[in-house]
Biopython code that builds the backbone (N, CA, C, O; Angstrom):
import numpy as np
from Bio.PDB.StructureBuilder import StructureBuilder

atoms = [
    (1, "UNK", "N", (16.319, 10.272, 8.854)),
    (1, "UNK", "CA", (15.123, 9.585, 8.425)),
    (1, "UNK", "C", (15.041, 8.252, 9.168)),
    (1, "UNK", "O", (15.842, 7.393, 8.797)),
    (2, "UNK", "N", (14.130, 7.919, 10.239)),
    (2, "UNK", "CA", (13.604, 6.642, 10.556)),
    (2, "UNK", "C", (13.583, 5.352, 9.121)),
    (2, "UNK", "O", (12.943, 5.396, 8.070)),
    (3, "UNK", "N", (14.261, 4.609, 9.479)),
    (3, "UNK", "CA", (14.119, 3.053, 8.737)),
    (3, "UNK", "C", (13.268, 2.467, 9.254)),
    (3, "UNK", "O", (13.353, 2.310, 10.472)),
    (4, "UNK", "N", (11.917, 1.822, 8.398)),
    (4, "UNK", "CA", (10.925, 0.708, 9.031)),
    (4, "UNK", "C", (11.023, -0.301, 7.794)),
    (4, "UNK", "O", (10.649, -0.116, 6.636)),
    (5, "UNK", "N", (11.645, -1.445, 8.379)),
    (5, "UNK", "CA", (11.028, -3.073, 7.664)),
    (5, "UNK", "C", (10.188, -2.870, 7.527)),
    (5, "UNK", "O", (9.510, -2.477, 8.476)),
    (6, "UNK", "N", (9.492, -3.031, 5.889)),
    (6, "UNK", "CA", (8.111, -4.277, 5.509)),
    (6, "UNK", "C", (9.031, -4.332, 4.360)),
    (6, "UNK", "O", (10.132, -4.002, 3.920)),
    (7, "UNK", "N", (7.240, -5.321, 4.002)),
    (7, "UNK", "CA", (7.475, -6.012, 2.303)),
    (7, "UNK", "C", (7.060, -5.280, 1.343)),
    (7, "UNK", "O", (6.235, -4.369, 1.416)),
    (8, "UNK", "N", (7.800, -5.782, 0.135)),
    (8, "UNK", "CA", (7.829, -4.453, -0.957)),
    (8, "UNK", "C", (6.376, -4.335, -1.246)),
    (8, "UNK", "O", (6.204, -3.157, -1.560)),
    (9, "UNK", "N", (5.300, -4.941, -1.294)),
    (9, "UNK", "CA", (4.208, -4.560, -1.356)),
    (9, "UNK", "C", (3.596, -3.562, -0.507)),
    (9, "UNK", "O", (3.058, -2.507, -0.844)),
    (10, "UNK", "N", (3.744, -4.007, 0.532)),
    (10, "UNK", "CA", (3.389, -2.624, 1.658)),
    (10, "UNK", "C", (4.573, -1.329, 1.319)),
    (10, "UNK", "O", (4.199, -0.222, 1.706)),
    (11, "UNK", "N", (5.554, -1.366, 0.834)),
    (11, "UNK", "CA", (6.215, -0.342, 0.431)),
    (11, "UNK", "C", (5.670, 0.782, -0.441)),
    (11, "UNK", "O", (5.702, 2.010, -0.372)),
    (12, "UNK", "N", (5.115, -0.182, -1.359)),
    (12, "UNK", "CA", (4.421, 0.016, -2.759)),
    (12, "UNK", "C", (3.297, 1.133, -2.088)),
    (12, "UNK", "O", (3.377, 2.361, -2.125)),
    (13, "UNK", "N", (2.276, 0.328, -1.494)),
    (13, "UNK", "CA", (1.525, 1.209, -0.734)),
    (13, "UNK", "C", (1.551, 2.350, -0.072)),
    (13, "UNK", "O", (0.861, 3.367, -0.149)),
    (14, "UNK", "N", (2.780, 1.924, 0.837)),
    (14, "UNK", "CA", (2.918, 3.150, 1.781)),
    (14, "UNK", "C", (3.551, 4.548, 0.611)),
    (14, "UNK", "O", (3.567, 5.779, 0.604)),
    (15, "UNK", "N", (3.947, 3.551, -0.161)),
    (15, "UNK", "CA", (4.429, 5.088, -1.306)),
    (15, "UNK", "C", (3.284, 5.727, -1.992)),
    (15, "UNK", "O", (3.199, 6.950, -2.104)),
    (16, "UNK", "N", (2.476, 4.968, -2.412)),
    (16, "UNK", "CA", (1.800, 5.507, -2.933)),
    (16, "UNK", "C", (0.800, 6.577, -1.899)),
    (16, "UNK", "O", (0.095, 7.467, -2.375)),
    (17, "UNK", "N", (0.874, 6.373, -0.889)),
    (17, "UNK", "CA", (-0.326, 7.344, -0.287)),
    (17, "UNK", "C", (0.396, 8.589, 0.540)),
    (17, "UNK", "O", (-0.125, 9.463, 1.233)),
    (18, "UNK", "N", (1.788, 8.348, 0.213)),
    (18, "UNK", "CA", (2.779, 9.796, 0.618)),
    (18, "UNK", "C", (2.430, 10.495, -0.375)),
    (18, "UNK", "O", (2.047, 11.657, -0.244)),
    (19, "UNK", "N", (2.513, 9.869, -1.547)),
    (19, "UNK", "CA", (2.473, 10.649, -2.741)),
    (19, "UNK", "C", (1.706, 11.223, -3.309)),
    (19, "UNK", "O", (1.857, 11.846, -4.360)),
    (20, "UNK", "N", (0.419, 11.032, -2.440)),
    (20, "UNK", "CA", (-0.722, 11.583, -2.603)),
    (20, "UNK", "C", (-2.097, 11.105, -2.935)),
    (20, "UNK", "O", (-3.108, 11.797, -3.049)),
    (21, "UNK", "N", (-1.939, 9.406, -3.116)),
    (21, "UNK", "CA", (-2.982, 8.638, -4.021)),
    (21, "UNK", "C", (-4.664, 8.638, -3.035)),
    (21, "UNK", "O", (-4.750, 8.084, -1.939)),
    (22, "UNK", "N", (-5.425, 9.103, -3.466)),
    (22, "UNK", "CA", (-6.442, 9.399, -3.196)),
    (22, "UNK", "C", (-7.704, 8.594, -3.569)),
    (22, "UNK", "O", (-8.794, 9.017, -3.182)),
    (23, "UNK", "N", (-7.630, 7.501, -4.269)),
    (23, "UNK", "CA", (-8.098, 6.397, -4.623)),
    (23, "UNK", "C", (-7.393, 4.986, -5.148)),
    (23, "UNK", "O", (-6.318, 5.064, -5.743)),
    (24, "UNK", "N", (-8.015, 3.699, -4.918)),
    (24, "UNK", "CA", (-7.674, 2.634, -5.166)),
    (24, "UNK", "C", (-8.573, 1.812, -5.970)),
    (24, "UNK", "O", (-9.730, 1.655, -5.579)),
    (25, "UNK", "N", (-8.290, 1.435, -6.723)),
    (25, "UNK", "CA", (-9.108, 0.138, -7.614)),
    (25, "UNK", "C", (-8.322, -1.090, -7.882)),
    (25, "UNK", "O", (-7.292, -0.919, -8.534)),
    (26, "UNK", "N", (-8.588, -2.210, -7.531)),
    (26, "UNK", "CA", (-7.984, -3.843, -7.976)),
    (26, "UNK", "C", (-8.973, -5.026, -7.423)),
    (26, "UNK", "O", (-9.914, -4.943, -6.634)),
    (27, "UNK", "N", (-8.570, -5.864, -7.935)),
    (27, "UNK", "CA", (-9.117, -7.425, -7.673)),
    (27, "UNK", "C", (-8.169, -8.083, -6.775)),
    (27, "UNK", "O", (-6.945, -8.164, -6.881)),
    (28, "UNK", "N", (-8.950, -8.538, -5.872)),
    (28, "UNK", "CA", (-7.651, -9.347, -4.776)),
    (28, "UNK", "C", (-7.784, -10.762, -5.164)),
    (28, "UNK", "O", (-8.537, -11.712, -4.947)),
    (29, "UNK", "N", (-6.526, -10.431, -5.957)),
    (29, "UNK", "CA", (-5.444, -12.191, -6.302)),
    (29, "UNK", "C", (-4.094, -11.544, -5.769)),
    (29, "UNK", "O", (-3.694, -10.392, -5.601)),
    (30, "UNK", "N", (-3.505, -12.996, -5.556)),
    (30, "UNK", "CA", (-2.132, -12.864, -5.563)),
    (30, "UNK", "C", (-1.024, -12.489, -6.299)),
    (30, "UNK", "O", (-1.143, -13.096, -7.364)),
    (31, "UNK", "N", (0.046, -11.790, -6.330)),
    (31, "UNK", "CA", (0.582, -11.576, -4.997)),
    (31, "UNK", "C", (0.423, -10.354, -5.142)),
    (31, "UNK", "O", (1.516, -9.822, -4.952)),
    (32, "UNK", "N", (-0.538, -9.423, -5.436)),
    (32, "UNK", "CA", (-0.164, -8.128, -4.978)),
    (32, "UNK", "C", (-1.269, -7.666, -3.467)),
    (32, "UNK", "O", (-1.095, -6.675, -2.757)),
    (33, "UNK", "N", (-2.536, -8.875, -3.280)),
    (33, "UNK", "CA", (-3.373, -8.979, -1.778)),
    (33, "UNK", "C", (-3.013, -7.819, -1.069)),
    (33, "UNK", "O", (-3.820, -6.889, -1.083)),
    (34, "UNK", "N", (-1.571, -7.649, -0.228)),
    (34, "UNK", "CA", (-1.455, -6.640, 0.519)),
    (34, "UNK", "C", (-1.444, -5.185, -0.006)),
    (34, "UNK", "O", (-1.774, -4.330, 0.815)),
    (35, "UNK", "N", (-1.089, -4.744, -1.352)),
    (35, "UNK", "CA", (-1.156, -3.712, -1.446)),
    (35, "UNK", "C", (-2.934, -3.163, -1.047)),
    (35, "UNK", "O", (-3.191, -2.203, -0.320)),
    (36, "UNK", "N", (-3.825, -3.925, -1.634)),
    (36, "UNK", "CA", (-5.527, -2.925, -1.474)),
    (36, "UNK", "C", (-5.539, -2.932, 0.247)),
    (36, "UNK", "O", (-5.768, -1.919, 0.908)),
    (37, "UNK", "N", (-5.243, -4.290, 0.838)),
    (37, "UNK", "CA", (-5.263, -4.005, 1.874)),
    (37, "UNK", "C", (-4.598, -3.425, 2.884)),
    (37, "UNK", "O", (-5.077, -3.347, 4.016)),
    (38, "UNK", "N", (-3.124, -2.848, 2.470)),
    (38, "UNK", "CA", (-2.827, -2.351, 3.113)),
    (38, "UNK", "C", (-3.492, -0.546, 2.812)),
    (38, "UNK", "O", (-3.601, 0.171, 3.807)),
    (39, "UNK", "N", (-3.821, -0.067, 1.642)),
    (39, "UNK", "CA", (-4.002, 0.987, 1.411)),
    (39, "UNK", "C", (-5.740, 0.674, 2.129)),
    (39, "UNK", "O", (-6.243, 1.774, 2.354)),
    (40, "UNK", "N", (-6.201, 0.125, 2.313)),
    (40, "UNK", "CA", (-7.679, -0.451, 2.479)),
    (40, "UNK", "C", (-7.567, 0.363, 4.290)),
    (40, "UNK", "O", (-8.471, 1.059, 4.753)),
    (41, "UNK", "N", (-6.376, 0.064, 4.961)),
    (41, "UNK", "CA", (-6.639, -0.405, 6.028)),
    (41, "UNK", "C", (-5.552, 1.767, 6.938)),
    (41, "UNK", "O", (-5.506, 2.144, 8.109)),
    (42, "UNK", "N", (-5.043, 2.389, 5.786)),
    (42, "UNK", "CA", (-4.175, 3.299, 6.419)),
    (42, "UNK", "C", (-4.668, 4.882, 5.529)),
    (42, "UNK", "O", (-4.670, 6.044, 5.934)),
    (43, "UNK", "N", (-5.012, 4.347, 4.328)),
    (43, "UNK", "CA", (-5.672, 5.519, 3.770)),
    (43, "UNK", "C", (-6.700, 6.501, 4.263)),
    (43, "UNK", "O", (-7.841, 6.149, 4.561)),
    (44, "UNK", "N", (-6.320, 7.595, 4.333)),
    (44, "UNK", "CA", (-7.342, 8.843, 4.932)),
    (44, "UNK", "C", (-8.837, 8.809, 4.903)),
    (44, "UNK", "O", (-9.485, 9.752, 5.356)),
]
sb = StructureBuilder()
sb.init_structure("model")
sb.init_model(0)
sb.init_chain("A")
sb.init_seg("    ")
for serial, (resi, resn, name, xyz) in enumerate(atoms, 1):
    if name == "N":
        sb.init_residue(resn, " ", resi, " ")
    sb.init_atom(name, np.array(xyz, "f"), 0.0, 1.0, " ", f" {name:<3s}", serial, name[0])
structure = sb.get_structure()
């Protein structure tokens, strides 16, 4: 299995859209910002 650094927020993300997540809903405050955007920015 390939190891890639990030932050646990982008972790958060990237897990969630292995796992199948097919929609997103939140308010961008801090500190969770990167999760919408990271799912904002890699999601299908």
């Amino acid at each position: 299995m390939k190891r890639i650094l990030m932050k646990g927020n982008e972790a958060i993300a990237r897990s969630a859209i292995l796992g199948g997540c097919e929609a997103f809903f939140g308010y961008p405050i801090t500190p969770q910002n990167e999760i919408p955007e990271y799912l904002s920015r890699y999601m299908p």
